[in-house]
Residue frames as qw, qx, qy, qz and C-alpha x, y, z in Angstrom:
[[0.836, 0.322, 0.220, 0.386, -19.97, -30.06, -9.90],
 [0.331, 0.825, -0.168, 0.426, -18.84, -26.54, -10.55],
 [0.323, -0.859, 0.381, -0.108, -17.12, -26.43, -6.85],
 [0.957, 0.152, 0.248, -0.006, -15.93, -29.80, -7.67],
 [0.637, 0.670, 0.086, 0.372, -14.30, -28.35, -10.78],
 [0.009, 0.914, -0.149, 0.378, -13.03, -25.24, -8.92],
 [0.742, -0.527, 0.413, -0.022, -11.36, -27.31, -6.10],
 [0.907, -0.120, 0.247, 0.320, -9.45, -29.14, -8.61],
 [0.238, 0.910, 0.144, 0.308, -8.80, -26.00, -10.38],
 [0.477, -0.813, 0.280, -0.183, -7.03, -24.85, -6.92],
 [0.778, -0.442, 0.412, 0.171, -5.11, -27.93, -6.40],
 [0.797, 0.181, 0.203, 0.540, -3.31, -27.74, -9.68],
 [0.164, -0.938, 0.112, -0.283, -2.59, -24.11, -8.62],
 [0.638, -0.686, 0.202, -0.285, -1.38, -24.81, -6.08],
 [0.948, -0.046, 0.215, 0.230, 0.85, -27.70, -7.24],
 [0.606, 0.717, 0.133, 0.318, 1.81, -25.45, -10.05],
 [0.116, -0.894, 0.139, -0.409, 3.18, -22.86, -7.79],
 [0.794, -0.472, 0.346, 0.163, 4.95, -25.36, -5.51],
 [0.894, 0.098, 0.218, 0.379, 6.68, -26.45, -8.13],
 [0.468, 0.782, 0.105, 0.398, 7.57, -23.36, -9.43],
 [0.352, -0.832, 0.417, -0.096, 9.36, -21.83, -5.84],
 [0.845, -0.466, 0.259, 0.053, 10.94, -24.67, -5.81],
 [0.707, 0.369, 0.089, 0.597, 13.09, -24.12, -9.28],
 [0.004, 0.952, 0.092, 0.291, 13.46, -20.89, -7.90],
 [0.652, 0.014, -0.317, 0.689, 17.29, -19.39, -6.56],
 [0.158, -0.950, -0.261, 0.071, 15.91, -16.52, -4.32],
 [0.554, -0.518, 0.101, 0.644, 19.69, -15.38, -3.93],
 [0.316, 0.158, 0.598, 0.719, 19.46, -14.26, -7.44],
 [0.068, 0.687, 0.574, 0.441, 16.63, -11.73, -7.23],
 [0.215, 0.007, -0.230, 0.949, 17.36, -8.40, -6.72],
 [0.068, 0.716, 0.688, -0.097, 13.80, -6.98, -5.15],
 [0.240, -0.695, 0.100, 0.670, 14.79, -3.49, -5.66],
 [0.081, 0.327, -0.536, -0.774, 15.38, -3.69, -9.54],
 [0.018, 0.358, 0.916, 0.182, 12.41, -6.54, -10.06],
 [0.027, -0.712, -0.650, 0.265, 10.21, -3.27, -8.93],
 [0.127, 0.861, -0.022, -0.492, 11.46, 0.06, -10.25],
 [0.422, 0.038, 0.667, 0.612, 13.37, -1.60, -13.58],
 [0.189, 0.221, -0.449, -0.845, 12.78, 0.47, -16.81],
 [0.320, 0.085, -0.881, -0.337, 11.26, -2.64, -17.78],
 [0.128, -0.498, -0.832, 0.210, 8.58, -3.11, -14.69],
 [0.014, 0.399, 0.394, 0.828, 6.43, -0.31, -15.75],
 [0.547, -0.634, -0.468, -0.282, 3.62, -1.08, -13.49],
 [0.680, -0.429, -0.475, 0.358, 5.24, -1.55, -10.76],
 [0.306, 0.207, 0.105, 0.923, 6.86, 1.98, -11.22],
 [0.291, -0.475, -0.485, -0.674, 3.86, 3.13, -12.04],
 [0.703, -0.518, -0.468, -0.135, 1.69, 1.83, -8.78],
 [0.560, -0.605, -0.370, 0.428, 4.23, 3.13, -6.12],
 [0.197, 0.072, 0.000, 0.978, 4.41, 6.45, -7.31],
 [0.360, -0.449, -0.488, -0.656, 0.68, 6.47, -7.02],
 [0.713, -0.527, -0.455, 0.073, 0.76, 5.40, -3.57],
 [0.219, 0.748, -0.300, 0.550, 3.17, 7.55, -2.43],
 [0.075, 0.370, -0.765, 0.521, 4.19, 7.31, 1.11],
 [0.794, 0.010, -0.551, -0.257, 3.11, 3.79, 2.25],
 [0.308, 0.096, -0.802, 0.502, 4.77, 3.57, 5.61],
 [0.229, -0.097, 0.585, -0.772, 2.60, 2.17, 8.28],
 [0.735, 0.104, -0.041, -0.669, -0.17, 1.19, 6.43],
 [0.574, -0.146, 0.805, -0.018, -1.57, -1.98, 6.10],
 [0.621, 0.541, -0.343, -0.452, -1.55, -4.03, 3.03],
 [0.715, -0.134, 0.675, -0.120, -2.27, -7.23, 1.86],
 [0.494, 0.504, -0.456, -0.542, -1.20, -9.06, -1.15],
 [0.735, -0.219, 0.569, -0.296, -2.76, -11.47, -2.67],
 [0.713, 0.700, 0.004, -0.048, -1.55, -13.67, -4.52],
 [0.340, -0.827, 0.371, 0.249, 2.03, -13.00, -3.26],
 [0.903, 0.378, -0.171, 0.113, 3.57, -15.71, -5.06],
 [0.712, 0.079, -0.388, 0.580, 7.73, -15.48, -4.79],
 [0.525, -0.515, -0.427, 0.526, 7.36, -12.32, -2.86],
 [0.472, 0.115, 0.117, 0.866, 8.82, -9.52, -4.68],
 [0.230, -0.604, -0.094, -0.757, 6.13, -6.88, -4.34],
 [0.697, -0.666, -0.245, -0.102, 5.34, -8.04, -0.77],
 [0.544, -0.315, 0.040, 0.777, 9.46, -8.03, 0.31],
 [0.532, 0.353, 0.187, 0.746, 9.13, -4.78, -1.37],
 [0.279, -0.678, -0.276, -0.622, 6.23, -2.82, 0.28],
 [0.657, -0.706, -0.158, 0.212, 7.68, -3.82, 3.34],
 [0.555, 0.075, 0.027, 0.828, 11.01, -1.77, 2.35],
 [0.123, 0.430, 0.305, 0.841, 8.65, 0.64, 1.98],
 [0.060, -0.179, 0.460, -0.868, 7.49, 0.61, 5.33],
 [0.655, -0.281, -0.044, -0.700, 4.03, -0.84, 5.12],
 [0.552, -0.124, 0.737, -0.370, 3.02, -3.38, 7.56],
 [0.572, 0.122, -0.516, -0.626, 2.35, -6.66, 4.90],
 [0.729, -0.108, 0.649, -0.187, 0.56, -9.56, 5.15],
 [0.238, 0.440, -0.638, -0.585, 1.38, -12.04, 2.05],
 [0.795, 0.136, 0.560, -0.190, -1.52, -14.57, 1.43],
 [0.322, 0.312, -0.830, -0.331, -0.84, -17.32, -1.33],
 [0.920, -0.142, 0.082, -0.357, -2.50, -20.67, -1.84],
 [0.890, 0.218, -0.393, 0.081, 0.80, -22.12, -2.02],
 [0.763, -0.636, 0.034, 0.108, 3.06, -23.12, 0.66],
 [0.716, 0.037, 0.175, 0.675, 6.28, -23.08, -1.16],
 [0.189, 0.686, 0.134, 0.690, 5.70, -19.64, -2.64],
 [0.394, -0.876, 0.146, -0.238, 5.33, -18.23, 1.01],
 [0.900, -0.289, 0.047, 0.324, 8.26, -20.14, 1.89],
 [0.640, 0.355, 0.204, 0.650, 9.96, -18.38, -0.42],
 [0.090, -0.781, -0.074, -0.613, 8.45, -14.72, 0.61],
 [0.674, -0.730, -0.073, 0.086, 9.71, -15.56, 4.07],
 [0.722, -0.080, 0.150, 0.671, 13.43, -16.30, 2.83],
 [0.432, 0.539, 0.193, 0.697, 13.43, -13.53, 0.67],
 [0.145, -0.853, 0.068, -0.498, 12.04, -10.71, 3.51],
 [0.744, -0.603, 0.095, 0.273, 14.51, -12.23, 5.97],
 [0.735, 0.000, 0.111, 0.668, 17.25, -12.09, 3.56],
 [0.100, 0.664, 0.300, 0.678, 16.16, -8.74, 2.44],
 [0.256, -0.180, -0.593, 0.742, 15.83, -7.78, 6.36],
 [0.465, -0.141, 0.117, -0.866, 12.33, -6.68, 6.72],
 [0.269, 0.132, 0.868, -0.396, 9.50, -8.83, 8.36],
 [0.410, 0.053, -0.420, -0.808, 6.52, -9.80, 6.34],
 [0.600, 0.085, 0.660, -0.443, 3.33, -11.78, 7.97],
 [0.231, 0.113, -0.893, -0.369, 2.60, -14.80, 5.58],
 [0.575, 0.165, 0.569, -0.564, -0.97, -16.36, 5.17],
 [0.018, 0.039, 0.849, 0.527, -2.11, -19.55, 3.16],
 [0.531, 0.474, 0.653, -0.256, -5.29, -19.19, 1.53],
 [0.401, 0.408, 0.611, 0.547, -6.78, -19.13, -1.79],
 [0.103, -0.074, -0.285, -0.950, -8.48, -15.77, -3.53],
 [0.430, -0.332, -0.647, -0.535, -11.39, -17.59, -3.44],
 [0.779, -0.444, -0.440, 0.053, -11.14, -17.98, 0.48],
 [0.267, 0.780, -0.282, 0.491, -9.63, -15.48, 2.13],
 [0.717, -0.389, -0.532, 0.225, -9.97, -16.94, 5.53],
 [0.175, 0.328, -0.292, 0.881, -9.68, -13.80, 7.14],
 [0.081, -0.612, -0.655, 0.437, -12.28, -12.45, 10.32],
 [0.044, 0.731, 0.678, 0.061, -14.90, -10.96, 9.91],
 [0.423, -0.887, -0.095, 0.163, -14.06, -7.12, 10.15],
 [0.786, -0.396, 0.227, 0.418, -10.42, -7.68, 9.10],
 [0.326, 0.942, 0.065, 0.036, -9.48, -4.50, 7.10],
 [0.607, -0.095, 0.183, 0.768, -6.31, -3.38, 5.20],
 [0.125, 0.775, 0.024, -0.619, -5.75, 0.26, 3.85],
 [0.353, 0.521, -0.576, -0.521, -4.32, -1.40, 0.67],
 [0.800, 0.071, 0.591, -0.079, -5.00, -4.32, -0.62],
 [0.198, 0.681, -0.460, -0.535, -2.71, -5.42, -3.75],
 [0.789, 0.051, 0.610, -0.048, -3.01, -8.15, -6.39],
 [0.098, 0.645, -0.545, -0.526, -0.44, -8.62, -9.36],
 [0.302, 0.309, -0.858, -0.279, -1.30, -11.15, -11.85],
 [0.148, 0.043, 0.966, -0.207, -3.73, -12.88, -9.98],
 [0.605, 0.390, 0.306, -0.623, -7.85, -11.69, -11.02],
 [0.532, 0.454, -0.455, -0.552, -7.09, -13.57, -14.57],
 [0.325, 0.146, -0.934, 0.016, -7.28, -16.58, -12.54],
 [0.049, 0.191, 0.854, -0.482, -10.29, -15.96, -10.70],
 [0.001, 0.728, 0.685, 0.009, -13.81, -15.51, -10.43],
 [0.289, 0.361, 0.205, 0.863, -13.70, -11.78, -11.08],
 [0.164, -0.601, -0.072, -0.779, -16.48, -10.44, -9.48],
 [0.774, -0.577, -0.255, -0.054, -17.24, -12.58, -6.59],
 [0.622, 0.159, -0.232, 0.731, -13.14, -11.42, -6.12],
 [0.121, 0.446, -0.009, 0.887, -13.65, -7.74, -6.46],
 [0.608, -0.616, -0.234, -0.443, -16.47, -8.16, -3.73],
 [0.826, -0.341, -0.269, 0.359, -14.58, -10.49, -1.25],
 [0.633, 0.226, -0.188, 0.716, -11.85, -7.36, -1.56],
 [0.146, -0.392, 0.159, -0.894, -13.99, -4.61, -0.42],
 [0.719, -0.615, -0.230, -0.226, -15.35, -6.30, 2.03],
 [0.823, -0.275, -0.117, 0.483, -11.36, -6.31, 3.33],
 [0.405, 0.611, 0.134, 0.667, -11.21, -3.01, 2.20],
 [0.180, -0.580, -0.452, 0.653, -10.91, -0.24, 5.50],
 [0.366, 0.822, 0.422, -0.110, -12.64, 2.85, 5.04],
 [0.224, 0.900, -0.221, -0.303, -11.12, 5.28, 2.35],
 [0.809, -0.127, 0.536, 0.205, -8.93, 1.86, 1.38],
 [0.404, 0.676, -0.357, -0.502, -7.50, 1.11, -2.22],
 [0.860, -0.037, 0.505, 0.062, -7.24, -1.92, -3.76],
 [0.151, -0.636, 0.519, 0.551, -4.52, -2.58, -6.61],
 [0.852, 0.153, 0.499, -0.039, -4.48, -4.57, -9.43],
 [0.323, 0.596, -0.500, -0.539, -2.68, -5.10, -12.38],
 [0.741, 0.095, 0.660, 0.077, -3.43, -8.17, -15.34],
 [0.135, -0.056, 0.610, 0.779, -2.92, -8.93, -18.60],
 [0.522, 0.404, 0.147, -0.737, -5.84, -7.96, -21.49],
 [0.656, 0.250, 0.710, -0.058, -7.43, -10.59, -24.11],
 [0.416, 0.770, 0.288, -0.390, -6.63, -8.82, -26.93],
 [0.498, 0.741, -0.351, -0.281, -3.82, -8.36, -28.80],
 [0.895, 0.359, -0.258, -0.061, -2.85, -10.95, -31.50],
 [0.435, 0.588, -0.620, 0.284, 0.96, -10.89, -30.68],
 [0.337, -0.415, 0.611, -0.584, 0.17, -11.59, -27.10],
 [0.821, 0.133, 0.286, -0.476, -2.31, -14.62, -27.63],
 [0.856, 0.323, -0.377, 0.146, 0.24, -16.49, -29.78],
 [0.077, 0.506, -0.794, 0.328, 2.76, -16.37, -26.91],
 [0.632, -0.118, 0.525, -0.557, -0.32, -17.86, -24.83],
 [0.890, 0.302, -0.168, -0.298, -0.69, -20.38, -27.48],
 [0.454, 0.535, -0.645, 0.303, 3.24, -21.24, -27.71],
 [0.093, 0.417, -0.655, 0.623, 4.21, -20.81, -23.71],
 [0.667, -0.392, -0.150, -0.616, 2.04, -23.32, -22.32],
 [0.725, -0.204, -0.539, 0.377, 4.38, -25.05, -19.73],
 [0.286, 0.060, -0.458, 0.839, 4.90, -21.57, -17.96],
 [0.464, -0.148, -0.026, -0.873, 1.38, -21.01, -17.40],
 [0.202, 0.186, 0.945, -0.180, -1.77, -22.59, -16.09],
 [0.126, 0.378, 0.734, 0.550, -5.02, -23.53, -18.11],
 [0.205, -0.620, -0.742, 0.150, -7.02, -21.55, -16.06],
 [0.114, -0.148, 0.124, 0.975, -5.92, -18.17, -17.45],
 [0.242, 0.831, 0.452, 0.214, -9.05, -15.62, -18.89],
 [0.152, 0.087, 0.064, 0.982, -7.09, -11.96, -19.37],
 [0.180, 0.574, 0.740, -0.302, -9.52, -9.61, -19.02],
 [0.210, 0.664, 0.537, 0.477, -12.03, -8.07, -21.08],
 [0.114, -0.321, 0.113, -0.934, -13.16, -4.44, -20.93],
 [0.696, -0.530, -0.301, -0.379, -16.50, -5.91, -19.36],
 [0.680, -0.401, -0.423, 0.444, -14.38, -7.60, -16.25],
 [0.401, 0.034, -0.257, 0.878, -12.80, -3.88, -15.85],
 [0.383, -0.536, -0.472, -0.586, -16.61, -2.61, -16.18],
 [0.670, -0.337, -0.657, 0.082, -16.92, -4.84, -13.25],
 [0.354, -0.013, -0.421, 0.835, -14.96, -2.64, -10.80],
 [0.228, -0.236, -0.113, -0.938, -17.20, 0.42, -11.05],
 [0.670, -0.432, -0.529, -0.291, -19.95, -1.90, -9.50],
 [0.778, -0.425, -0.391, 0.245, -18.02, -2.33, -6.36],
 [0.656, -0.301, -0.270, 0.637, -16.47, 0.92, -6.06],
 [0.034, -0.855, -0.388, 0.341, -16.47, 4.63, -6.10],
 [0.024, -0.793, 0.478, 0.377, -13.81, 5.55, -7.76],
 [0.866, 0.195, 0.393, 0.242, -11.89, 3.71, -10.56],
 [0.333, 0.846, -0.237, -0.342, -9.12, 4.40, -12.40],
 [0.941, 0.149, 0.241, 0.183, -6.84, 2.45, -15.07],
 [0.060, -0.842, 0.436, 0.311, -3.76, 2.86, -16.77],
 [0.977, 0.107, 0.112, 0.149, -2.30, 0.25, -19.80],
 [0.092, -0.788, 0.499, 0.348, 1.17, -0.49, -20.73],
 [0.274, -0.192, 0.790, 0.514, 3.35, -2.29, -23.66],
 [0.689, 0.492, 0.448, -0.288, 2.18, -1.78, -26.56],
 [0.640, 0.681, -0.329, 0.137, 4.50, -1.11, -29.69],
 [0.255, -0.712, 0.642, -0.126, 7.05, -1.68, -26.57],
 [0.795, -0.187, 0.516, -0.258, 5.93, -5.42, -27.03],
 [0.755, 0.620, -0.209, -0.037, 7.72, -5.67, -30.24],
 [0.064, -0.498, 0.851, -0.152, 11.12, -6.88, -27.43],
 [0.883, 0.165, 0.259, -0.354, 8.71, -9.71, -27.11],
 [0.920, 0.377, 0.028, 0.102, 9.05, -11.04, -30.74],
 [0.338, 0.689, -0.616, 0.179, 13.05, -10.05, -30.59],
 [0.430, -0.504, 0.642, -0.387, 13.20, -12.41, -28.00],
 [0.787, 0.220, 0.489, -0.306, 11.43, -14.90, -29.70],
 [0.749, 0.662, 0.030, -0.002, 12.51, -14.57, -33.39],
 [0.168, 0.931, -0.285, 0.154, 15.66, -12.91, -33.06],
 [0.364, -0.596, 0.638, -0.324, 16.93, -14.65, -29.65],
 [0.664, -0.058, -0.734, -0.132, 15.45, -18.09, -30.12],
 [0.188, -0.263, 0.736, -0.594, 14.38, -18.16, -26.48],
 [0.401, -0.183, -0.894, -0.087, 12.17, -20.89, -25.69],
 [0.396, -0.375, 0.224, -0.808, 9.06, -19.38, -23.87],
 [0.799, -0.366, -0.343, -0.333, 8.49, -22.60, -22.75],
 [0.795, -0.251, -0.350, 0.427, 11.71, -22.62, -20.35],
 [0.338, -0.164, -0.432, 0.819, 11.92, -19.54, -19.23],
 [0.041, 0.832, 0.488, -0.259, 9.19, -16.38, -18.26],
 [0.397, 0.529, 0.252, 0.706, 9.32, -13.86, -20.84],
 [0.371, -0.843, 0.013, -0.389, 7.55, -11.21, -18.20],
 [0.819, -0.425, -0.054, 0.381, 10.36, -12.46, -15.71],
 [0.747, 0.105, 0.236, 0.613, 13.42, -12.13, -18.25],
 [0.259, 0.733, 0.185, 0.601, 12.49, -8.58, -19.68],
 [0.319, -0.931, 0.052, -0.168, 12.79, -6.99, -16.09],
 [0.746, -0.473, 0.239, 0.402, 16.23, -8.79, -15.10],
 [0.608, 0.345, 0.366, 0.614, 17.43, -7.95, -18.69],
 [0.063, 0.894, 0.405, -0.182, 15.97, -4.21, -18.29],
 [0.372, -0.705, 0.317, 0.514, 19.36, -2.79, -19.08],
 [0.393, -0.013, 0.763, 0.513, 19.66, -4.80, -22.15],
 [0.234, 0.499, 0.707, 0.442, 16.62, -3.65, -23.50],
 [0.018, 0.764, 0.204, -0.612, 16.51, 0.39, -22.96],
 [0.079, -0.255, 0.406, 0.874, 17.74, 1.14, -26.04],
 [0.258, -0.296, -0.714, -0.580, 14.22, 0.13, -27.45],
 [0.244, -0.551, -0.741, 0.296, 12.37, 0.27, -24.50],
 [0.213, -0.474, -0.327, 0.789, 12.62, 3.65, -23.80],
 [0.177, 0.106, -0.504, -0.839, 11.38, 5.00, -27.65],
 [0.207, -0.264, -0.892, -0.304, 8.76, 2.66, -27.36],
 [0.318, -0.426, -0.647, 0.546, 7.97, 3.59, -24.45],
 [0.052, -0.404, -0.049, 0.912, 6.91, 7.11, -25.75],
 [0.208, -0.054, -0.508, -0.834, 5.43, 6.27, -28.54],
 [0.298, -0.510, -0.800, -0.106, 3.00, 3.97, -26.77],
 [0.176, -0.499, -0.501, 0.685, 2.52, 6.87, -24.38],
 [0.196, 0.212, -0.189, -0.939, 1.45, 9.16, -27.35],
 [0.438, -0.224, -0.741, -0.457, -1.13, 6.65, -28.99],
 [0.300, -0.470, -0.745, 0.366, -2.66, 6.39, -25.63],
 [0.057, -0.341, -0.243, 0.906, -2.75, 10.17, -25.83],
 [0.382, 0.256, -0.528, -0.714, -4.11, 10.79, -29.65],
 [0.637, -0.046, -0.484, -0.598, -6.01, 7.60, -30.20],
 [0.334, -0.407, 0.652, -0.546, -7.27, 6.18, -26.94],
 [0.882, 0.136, 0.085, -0.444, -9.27, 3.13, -28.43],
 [0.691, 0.417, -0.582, 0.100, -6.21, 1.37, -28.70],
 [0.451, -0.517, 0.469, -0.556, -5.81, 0.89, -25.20],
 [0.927, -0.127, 0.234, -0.266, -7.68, -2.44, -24.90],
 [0.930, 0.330, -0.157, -0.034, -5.14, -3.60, -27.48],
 [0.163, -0.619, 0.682, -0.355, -1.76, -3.25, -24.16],
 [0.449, 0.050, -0.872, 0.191, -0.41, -6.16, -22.77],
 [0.288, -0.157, -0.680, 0.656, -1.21, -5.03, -19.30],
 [0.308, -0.673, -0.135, -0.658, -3.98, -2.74, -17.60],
 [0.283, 0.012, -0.601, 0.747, -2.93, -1.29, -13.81],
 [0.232, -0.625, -0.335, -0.666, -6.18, -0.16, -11.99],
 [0.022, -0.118, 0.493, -0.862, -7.03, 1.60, -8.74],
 [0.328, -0.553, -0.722, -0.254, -10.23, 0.93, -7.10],
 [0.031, -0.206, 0.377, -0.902, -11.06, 3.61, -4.26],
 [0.346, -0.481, -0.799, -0.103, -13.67, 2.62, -1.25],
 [0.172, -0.357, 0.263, -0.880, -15.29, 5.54, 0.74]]
């Protein structure tokens, strides 16, 4: 019954995500500002940690429309982009052709990498995608794809704060049901499967463009992607971003038990 469950679980994935390249105008996305915007913190974040990335291999899973996979190949690594949808790699093909770099495309699920035995990346990234899976039977399947001295990426949202958890209530046509953010225990989880760990959270008082969007703007989180809108907009929203942005970097400094209560949490896993 439970694979049962999990199989249909997949196929409305999988639908979900068809449908979702397919409203999609790739000509409109600028991969370059979707990754180093004011406004894409992580992403910032995560290739300044990596630092020079050319050559290496690196798989992302999860790829969805592409933008971190058409991006890491600007950056010279060698990707492969697995998805469980077919449209969404469709889309990560257009976009690293239009974008002139080559990116190797592979359909499987998280749950199924369908890779050989043996088949090892030096990175292995995954934005947005562990809050939709089995968590640990994930973090395992990755280091076993992990080569030696590897790194696996991750960034997801966290299960905690209030302001966040009423959008999830509200915005339930841009999402699927099978969301769980994760807890401190799922980040626990890493440390089982690796040697190293390290984490990093963002938005917190920053997440107060959120409710301007919402109150202020009247935007309808059910017709467009608030986490989408804030990075194309990123210009529009320095004049608050960037204060916020400091203070949340000082409360992280001074009272670190707020942490859990960030939109996001970026972590590093290190295999020796």
């Amino acid at each position: 019954m439970k694979n049962k469950n999990r199989d249909k679980i997949l196929e409305n994935e999988q639908i979900f995500h068809d449908d979702w390249a397919e409203s999609e105008d790739i000509m409109s996305i600028d991969i370059m500002k979707r990754n180093t915007a004011l406004t894409a913190p992580e992403m910032r974040f995560i290739k300044d940690k990596l630092g020079d990335i050319r050559g290496k291999s690196l798989l992302d899973v999860g790829c969805g429309l592409g933008e971190a996979s058409v991006f890491f190949a600007l950056l010279g690594a060698n990707v492969t982009a697995s998805d469980l949808s077919p449209g969404m790699l469709k889309v990560t093909n257009d976009l690293a052709a239009r974008n002139n770099v080559s990116v190797k495309t592979h359909l499987a699920s998280a749950d199924d990498l369908n890779f050989q035995e043996g088949e090892t990346f030096d990175i292995i990234y995954a934005g947005n995608l562990l809050h939709h899976v089995d968590i640990e039977e994930t973090l395992n399947r990755f280091r076993n794809h992990l080569s030696k001295n590897g790194v696996l990426v991750t960034w997801d949202p966290l299960a905690y704060n209030p302001v966040i958890n009423v959008y999830r209530m509200i915005a339930t046509d841009v999402r699927t049901p099978d969301e769980h953010p994760l807890k401190m225990s799922d980040i626990r989880l890493f440390r089982k499967y690796f040697n190293k760990v390290e984490t990093e959270y963002f938005w917190l008082t920053t997440l107060i463009i959120f409710i301007l969007m919402a109150l202020l703007q009247r935007r309808d989180p059910n017709s467009e992607r608030y986490w989408k809108s804030v990075v194309d907009e990123s210009d529009r929203w320095a004049w608050i971003y960037k204060p916020l942005s400091f203070v949340d970097k000082l409360i992280y400094k001074i009272m670190p038990f707020l942490k859990p209560l960030s939109w996001n949490v970026v972590v590093f896993s290190y295999k020796k």
